[in-house]
C-alpha positions in Angstrom: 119.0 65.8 189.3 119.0 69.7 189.0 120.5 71.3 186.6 123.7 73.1 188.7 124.6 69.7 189.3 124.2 68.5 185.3 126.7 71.7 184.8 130.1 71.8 184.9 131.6 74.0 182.4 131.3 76.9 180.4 132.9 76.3 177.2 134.2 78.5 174.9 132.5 77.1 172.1 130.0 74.6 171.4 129.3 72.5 167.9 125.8 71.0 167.6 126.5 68.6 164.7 129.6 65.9 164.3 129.9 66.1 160.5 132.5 67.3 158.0 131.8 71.4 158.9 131.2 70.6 163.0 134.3 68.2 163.1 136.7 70.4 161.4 135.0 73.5 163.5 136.6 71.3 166.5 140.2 71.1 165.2 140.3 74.4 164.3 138.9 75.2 167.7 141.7 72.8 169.2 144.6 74.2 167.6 143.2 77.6 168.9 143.2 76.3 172.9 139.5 76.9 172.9 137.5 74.8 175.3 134.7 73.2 173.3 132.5 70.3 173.0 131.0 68.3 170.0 127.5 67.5 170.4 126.3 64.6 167.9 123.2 62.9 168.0 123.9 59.7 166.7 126.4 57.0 168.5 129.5 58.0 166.7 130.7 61.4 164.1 130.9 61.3 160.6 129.2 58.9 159.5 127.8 60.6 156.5 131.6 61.3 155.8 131.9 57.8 155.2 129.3 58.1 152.4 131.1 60.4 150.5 133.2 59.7 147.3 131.5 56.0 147.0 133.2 55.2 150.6 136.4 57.8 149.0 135.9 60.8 150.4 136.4 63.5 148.0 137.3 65.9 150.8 138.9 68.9 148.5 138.5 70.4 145.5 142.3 72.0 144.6 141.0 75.2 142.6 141.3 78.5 143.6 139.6 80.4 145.3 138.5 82.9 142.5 137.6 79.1 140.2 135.3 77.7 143.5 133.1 81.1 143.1 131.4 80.0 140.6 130.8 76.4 141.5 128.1 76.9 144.1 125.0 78.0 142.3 124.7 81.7 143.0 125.7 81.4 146.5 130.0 82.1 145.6 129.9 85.4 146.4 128.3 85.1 150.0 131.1 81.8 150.6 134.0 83.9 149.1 135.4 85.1 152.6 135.5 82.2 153.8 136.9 80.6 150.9 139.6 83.2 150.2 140.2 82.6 154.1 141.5 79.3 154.1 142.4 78.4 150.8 141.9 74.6 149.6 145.9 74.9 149.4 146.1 75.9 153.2 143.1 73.1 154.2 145.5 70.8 152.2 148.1 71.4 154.3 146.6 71.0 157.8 144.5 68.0 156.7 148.6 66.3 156.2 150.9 68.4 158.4 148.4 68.4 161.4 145.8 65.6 160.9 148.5 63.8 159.8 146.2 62.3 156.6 148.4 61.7 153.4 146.4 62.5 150.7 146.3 62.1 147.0 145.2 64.3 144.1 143.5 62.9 141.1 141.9 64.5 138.0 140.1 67.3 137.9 141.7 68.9 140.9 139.7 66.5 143.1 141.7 65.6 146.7 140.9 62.3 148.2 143.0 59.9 151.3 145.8 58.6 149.8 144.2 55.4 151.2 141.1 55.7 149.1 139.5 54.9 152.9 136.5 57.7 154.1 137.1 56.2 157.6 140.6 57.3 157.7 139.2 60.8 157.1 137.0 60.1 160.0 139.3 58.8 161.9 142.2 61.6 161.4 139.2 64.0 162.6 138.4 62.2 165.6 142.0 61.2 166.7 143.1 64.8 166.8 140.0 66.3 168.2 139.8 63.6 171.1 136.8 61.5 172.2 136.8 63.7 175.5 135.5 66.7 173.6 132.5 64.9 171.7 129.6 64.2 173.3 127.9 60.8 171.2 124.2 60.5 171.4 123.7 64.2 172.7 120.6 65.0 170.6 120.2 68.6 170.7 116.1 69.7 171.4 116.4 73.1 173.0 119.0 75.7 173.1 118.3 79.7 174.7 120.5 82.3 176.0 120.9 82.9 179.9 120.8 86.5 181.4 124.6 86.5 180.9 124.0 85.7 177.5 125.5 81.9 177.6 124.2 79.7 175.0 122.0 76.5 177.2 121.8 73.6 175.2 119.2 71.0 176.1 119.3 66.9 175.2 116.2 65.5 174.3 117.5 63.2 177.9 117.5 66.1 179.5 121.4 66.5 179.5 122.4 70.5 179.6 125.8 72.1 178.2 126.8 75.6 178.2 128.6 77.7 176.0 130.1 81.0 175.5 129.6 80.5 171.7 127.6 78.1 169.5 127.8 76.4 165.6 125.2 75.4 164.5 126.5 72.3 162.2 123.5 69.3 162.5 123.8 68.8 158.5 120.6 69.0 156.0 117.6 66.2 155.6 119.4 63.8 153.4 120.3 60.2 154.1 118.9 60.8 157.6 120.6 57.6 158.9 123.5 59.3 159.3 121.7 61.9 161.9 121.0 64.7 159.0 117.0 64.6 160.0 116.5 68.1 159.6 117.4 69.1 163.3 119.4 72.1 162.0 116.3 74.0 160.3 113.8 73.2 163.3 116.9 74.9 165.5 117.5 77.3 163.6 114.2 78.9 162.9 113.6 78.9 166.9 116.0 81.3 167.2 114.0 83.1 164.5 115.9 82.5 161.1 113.8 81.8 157.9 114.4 78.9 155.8 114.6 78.4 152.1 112.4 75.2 151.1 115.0 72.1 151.4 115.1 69.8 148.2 117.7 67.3 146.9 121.0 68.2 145.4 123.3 65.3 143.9 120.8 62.8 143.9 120.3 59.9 141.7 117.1 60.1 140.1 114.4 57.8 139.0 112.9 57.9 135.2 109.6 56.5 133.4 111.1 55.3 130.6 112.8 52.4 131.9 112.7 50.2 129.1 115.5 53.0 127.3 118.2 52.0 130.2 117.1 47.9 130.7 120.3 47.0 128.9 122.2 49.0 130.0 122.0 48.8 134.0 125.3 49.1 135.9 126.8 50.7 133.1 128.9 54.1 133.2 129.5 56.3 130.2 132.1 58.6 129.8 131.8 62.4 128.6 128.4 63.0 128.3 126.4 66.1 127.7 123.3 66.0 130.3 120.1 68.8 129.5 116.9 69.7 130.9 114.7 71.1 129.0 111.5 72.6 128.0 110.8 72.1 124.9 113.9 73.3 122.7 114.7 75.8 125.2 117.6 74.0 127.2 117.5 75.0 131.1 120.5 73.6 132.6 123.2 71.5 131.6 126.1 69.6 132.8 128.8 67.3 131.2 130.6 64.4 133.0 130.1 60.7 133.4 126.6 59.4 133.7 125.7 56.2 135.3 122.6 53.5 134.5 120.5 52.1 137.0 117.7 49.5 137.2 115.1 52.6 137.9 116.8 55.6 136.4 120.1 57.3 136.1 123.3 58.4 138.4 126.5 59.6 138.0 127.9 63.3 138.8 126.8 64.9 135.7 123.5 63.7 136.1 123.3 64.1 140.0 124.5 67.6 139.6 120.9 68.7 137.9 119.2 66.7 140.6 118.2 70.2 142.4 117.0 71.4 139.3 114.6 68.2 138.5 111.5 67.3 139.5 108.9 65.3 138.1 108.0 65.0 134.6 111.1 66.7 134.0 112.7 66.1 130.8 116.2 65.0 130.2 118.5 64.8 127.1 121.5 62.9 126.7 124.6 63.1 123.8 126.7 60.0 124.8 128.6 60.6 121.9 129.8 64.0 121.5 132.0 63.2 119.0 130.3 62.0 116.6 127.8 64.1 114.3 126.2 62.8 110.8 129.0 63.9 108.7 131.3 61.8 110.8 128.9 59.0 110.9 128.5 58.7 107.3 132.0 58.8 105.9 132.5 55.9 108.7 129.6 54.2 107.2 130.9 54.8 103.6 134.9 54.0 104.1 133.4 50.8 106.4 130.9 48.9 104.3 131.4 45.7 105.7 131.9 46.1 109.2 128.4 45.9 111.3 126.7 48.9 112.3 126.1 48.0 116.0 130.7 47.5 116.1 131.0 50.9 114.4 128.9 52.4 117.1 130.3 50.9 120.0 133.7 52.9 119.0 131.9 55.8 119.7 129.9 54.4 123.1 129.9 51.2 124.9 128.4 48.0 123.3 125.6 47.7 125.2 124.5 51.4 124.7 125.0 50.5 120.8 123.2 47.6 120.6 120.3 49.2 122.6 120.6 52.2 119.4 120.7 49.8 116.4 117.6 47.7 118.4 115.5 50.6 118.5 116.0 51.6 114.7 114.0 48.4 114.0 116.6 46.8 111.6 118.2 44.1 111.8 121.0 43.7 115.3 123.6 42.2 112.7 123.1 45.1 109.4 126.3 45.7 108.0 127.2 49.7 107.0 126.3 48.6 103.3 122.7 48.1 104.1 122.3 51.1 106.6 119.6 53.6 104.8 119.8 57.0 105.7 116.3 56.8 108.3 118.2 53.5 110.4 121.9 56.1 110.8 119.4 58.9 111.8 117.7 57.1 114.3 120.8 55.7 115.5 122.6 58.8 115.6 119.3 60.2 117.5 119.2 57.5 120.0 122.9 57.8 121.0 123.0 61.7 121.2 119.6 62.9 122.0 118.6 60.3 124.3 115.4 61.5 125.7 114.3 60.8 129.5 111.6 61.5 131.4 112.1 62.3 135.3 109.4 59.7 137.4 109.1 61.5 140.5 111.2 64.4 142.6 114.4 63.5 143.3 114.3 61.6 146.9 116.1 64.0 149.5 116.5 60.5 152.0 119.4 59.7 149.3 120.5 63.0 148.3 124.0 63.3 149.2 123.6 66.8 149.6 121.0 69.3 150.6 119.5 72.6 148.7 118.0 75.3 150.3 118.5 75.8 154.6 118.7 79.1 156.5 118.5 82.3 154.5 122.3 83.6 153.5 120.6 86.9 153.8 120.7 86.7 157.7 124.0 85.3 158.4 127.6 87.5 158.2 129.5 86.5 155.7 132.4 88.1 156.6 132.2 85.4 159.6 129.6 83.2 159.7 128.1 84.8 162.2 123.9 85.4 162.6 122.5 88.4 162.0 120.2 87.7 164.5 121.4 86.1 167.5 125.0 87.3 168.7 127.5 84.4 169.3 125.1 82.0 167.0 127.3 81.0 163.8 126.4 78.6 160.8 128.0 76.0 158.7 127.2 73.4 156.4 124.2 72.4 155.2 122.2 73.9 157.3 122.8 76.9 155.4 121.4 77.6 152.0 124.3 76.9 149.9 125.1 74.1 148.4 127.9 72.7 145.7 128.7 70.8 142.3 130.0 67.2 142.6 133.7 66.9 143.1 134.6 67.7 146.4 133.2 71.7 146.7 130.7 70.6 149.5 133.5 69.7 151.6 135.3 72.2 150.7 133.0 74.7 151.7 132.1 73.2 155.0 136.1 73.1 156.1 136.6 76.7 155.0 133.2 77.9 157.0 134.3 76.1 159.9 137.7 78.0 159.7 136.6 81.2 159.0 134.3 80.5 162.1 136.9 79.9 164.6 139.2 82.3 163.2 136.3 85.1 163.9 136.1 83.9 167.5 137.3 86.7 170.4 137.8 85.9 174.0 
């Protein structure tokens, strides 16, 4: 079959990519009366939305504009139209009034479905958009420009759509189950964009000293402090909840240095940021009879104190009384210096999020438009900005796709 007769419309605007920025890029398109067309490689959109949140969907963080600057690692300034645009107030708003998605805010200024369901994020996206305008198992391969300067998009099945403008929304490489593979860079740097190496960013990370987290596996602590360091220079550091696995560690404040880590990496942990030597030895002193190991776990949880007694080398059972001054240090050490070492790079296949993509230096920010190729736009992760944990990645992506379609002329 020739292509004239594959052809039947020019639209307005296609979206390579049925994730959070391309799917929103669609509603926004919608409510505009723009023809367009979602092309998505996989059978069905959004499924990496699913992923989100532990199956929640964190889709919002509630903070200002002027707060979400500096929550995207150098990149706020270059993300502040957009943000300062449409608001997380404003994308709170359509998500209910027009999507028609109760949602629920819960601490931190974090915005999930009032359902606690990704799939009724999914489909709230879907339903408005319609099936009719996304185009499942589309795999994008080639795109050009005609003499008319229409954007030609080429299937891998040799399927060809034509558009007057094109976002460029195929995600980053992580989990690439979910159709992130990495399509966006090899597209983008045909049409002559550079791209900033790719890493991990909110990953889980693997550690060499497993036998520090054995008894603790499965187990979440509150309120940590997380480091990296070089010797007792400190190079980044978080705070937040920190989970235990059986091959490492997890958690947002962990998974927040994940783009920041690689291997041999050193970690240090204070599970207990409350509680210094002073404290611990007037508790010892006014408790003599109580056992070290149930003082402890007032400060963390039990298993986390038994592992800290263990490793002093006295006996699981000592009482307060019999504590020496070498056993509270070395407990005290283990419970706020906990000392890690990274085992390899963080795995970008289970990365929720991708660091590095397209070069912010060639890309408008005033709308998301290519410096380089008129009527080419980018969003997501294909660009080289990326987020904290709580809900900012999402963010971003729904006010890119936004400014986006608001910068659109016919």
């Amino acid at each position: 079959m020739r292509d004239e007769e594959r052809i039947k419309d020019i639209f307005d605007l296609g979206i390579i990519g049925g994730g959070a920025a391309g799917l929103f890029a669609a509603c926004f398109a919608k409510k505009r009366g723009f023809s367009f067309c979602v092309m998505e490689k996989t059978d069905s959109p959004g499924k990496k939305l699913l992923l989100t949140g532990g199956g929640r969907c964190n889709i919002l963080s509630l903070k200002s504009p002027v707060e979400l600057k500096n929550c995207y690692h150098g990149k706020g300034n270059f993300l502040y139209p957009a943000l300062s645009n449409f608001p997380p107030s404003e994308a709170y708003s359509f998500i209910e009034n027009e999507l028609g998605l109760k949602l629920a805010e819960e601490e931190n200024n974090r915005i999930f479905p009032a359902s606690s369901k990704a799939r009724d994020v999914v489909d709230a996206l879907t339903g408005y958009i319609g099936r009719e305008n996304i185009r499942t198992l589309f795999e994008a391969d080639k795109i050009s420009r005609d003499e008319e300067g229409i954007w030609e998009i080429r299937s891998k099945a040799g399927e060809l759509l034509r558009a007057k403008n094109l976002i460029l929304a195929a995600g980053g490489s992580s989990y690439p189950q979910t159709g992130s593979a990495g399509d966006s860079y090899r597209i983008a740097e045909k049409t002559g964009h550079s791209i900033i190496p790719v890493r991990a960013a909110l990953a889980a990370i693997k550690i060499s000293d497993r036998d520090k987290i054995t008894i603790a596996a499965g187990l979440t602590v509150k309120g940590c402090r997380v480091r990296i360091t070089e010797g007792d220079k400190t190079i980044r550091e978080t705070e937040g909840d920190i989970l235990f696995t059986h091959e490492g560690l997890s958690g947002p404040a962990v998974m927040e240095l994940a783009r920041d880590l690689k291997k041999g990496s050193v970690i240090r942990i204070d599970m207990a940021q409350d509680l210094d030597d002073k404290i611990l030895t007037g508790l010892i002193g006014d408790n003599p009879r109580k056992k070290l190991v149930n003082l402890i776990a007032s400060f963390v949880p039990a298993q986390v104190a038994e592992y800290a007694v263990n490793i002093s080398g006295d006996d699981p059972d000592v009482t307060c009384a019999k504590t020496t001054k070498e056993i509270r240090r070395s407990v005290l050490n283990a419970v706020k210096d906990m000392t890690v070492r990274v085992l390899s790079d963080p795995d970008i296949r289970t990365a929720y999020v991708t660091a590095g993509g397209v070069d912010t230096g060639q890309v408008d920010r005033k709308t998301l438009g290519s410096k380089i190729n008129k009527g080419l736009y980018l969003a997501g992760e294909v660009l080289d900005c990326d987020g904290i944990s709580g809900g900012y990645n999402l963010t971003m992506c729904i006010a890119e796709a936004k400014l986006i379609t608001d910068s659109l002329l016919f």
